[in-house]
MOPAC internal coordinates of N, CA, C and O (Angstrom, degrees):
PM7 1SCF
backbone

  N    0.0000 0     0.00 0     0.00 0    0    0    0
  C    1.4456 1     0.00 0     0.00 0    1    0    0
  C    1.5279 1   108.80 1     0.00 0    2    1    0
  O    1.2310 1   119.79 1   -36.32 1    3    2    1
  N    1.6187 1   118.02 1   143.68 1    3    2    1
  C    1.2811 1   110.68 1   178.95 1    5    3    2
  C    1.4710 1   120.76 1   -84.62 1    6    5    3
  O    1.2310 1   110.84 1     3.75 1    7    6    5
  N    0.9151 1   134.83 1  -176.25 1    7    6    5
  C    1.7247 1   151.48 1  -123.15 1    9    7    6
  C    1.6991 1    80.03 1  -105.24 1   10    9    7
  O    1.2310 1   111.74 1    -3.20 1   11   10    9
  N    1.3335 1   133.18 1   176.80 1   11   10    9
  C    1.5356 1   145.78 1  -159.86 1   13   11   10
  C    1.7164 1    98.54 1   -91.89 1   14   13   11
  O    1.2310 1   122.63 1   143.95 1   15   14   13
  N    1.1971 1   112.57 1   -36.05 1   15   14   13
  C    1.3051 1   117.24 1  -168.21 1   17   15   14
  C    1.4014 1    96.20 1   -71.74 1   18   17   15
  O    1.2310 1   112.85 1   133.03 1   19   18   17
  N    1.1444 1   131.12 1   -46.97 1   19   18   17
  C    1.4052 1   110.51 1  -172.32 1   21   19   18
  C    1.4326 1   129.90 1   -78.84 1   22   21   19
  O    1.2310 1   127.36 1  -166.75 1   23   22   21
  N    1.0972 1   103.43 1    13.25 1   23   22   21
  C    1.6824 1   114.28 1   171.65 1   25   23   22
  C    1.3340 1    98.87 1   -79.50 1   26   25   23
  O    1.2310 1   125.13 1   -26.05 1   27   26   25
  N    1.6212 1   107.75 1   153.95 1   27   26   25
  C    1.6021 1   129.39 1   163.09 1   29   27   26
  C    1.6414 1   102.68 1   -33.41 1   30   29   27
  O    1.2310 1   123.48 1   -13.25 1   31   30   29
  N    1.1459 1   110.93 1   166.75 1   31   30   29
  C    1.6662 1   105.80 1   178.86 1   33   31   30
  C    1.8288 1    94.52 1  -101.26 1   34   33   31
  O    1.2310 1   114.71 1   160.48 1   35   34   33
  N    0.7046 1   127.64 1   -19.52 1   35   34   33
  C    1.5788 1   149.90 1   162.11 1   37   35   34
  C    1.6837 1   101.23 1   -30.36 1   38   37   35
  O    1.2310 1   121.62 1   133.71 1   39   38   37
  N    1.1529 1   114.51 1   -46.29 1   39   38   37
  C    1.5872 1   134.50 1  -137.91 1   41   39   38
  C    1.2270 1    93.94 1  -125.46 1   42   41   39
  O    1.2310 1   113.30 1   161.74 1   43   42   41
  N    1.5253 1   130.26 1   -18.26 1   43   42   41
  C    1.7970 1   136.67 1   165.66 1   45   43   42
  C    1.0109 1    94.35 1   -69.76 1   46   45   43
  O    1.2310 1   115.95 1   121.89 1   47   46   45
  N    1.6617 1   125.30 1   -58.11 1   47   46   45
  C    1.4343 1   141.49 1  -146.56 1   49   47   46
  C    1.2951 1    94.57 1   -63.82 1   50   49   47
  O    1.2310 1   112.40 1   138.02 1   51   50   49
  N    1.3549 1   131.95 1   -41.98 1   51   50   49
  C    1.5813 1   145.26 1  -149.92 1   53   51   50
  C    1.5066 1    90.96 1   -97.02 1   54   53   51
  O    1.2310 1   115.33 1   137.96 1   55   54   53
  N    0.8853 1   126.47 1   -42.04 1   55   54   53
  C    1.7369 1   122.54 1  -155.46 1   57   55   54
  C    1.7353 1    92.93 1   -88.64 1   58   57   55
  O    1.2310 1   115.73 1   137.48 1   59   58   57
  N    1.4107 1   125.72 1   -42.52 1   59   58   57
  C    1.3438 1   102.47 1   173.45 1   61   59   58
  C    1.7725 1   133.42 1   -98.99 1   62   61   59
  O    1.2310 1   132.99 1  -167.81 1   63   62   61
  N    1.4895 1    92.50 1    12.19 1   63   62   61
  C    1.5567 1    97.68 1   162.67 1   65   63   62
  C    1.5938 1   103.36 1   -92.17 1   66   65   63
  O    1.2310 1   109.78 1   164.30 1   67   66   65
  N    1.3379 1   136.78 1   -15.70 1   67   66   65
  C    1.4508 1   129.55 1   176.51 1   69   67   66
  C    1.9518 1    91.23 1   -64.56 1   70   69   67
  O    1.2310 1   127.81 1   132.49 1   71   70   69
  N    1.6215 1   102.58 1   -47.51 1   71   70   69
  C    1.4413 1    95.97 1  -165.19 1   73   71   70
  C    1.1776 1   127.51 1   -65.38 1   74   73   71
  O    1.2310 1   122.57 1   144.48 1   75   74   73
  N    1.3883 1   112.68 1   -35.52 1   75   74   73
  C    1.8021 1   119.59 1  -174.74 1   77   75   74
  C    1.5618 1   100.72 1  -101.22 1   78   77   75
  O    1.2310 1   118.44 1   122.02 1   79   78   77
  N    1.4831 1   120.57 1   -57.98 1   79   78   77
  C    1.0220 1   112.61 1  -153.77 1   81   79   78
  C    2.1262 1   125.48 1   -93.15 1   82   81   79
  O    1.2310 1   126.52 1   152.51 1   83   82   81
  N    1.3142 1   105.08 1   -27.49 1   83   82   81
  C    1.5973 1   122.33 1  -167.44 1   85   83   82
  C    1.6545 1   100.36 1   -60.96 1   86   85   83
  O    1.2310 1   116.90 1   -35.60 1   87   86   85
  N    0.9361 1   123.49 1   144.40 1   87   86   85
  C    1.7136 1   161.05 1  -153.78 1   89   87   86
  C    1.7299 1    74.56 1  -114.84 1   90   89   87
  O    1.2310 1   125.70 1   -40.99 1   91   90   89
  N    1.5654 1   106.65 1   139.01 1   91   90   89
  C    1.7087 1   114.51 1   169.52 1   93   91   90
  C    1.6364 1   109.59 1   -85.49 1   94   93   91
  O    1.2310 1   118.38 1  -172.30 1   95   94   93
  N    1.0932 1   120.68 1     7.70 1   95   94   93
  C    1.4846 1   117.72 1   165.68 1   97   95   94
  C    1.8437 1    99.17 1   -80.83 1   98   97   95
  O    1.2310 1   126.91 1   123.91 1   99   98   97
  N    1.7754 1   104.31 1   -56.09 1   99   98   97
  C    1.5407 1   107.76 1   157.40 1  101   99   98
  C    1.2595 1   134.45 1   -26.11 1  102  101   99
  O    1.2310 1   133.05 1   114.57 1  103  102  101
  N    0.7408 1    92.39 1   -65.43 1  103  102  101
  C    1.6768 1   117.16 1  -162.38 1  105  103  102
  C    1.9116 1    95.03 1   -72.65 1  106  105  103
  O    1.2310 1   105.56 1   150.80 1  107  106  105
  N    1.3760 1   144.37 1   -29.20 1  107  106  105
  C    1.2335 1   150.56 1  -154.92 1  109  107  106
  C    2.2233 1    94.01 1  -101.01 1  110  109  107
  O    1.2310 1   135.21 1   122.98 1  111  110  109
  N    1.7106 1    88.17 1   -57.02 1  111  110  109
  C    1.1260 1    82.07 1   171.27 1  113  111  110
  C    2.3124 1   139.01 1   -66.73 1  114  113  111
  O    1.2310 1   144.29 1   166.74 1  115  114  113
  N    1.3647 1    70.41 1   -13.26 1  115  114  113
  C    1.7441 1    80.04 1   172.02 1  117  115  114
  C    1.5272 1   119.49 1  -102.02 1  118  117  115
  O    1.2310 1   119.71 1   164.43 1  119  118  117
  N    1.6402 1   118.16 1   -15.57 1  119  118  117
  C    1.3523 1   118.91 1   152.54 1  121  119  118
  C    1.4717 1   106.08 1   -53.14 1  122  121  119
  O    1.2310 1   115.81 1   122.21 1  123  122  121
  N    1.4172 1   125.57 1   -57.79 1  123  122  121
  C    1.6214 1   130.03 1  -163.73 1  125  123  122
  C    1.5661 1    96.42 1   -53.78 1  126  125  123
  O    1.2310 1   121.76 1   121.76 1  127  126  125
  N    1.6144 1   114.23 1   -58.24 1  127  126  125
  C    1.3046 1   122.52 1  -175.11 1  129  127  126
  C    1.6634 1   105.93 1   -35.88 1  130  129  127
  O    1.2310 1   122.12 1   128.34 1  131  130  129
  N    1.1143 1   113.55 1   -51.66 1  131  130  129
  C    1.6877 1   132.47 1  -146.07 1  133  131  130
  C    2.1605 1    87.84 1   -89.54 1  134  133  131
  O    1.2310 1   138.57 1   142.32 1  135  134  133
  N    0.7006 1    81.60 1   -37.68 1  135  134  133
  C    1.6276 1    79.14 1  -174.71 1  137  135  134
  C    1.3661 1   100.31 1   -90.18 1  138  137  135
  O    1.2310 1    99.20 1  -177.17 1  139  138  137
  N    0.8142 1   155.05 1     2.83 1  139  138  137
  C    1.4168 1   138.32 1   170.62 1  141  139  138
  C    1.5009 1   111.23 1  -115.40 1  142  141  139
  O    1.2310 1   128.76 1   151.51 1  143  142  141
  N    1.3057 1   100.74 1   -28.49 1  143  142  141
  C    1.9534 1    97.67 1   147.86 1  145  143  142
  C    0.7961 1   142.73 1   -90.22 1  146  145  143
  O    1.2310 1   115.05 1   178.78 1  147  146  145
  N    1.4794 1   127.00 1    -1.22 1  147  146  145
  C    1.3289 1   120.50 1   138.56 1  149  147  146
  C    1.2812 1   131.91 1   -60.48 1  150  149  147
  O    1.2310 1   128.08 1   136.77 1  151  150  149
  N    1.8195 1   102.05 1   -43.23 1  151  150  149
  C    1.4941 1    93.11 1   171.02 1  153  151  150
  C    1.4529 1   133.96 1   -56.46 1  154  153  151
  O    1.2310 1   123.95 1   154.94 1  155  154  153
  N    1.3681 1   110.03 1   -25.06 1  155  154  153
  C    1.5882 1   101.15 1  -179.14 1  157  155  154
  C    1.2698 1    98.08 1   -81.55 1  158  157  155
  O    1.2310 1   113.87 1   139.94 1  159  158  157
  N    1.5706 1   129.21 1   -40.06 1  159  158  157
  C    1.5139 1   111.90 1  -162.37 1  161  159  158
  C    1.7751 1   104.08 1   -55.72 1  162  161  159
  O    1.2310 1   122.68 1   133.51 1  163  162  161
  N    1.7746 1   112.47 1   -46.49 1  163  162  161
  C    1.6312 1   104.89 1   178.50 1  165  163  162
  C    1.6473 1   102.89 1   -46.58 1  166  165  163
  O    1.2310 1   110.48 1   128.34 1  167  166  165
  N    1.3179 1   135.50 1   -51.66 1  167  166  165
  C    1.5728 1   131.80 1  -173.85 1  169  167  166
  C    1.3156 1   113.48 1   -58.77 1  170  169  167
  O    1.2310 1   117.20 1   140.21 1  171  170  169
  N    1.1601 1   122.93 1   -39.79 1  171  170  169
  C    1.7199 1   116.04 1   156.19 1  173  171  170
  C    1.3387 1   127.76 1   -50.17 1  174  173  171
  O    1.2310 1   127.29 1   137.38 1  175  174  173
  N    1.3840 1   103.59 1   -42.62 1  175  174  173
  C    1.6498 1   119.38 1  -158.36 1  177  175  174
  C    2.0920 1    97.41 1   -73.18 1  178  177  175
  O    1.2310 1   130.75 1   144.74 1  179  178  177
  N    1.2620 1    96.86 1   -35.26 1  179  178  177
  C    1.8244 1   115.18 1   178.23 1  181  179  178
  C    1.2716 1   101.32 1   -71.55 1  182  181  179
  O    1.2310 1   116.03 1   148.08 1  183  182  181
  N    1.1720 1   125.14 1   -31.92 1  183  182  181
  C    1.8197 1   113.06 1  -154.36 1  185  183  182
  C    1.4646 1    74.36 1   -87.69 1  186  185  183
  O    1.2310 1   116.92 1    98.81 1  187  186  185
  N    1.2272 1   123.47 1   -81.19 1  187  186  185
  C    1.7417 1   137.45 1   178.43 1  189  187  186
  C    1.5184 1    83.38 1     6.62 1  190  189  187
  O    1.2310 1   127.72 1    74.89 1  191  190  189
  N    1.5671 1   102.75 1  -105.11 1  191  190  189
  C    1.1646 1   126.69 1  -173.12 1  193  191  190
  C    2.0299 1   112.64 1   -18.95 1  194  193  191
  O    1.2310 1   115.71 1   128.88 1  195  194  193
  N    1.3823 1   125.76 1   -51.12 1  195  194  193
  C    1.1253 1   123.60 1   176.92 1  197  195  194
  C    1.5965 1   106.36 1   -66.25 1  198  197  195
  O    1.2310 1   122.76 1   155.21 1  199  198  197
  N    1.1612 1   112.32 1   -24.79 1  199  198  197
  C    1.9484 1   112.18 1  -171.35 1  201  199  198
  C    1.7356 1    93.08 1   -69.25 1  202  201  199
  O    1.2310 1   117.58 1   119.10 1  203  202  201
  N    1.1517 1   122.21 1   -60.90 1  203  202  201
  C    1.4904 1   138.33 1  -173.51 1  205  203  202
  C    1.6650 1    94.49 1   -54.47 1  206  205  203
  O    1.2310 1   101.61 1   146.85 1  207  206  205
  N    1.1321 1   151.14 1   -33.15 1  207  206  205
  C    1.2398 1   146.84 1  -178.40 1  209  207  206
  C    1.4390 1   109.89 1   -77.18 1  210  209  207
  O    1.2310 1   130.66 1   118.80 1  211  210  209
  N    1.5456 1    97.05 1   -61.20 1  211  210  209
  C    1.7880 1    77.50 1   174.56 1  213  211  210
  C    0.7681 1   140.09 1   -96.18 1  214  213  211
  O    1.2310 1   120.10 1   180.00 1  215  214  213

């Protein structure tokens, strides 16, 4: 993975309000957030990928 700087600044903004600022009710609810959109984007990114195969 690359170095902090090369993330979106979007994704700075996000990574140091988890650190200084998020409440663990916060912070629990934006893991769920964060994990369940990734998972679909990987399930898109696979189906994609299987359409282009066959």
């Amino acid at each position: 993975m690359g170095s902090f700087d090369n993330h979106p600044k979007s994704i700075k903004k996000a990574v140091r309000y988890i650190k200084q600022d998020g409440s663990k009710e916060q912070l629990i609810e934006i893991k769920k957030l964060l994990n369940d959109t990734i998972q679909k984007r990987i399930k898109a990114l696979e189906l994609d990928n299987q359409k282009i195969i066959s």
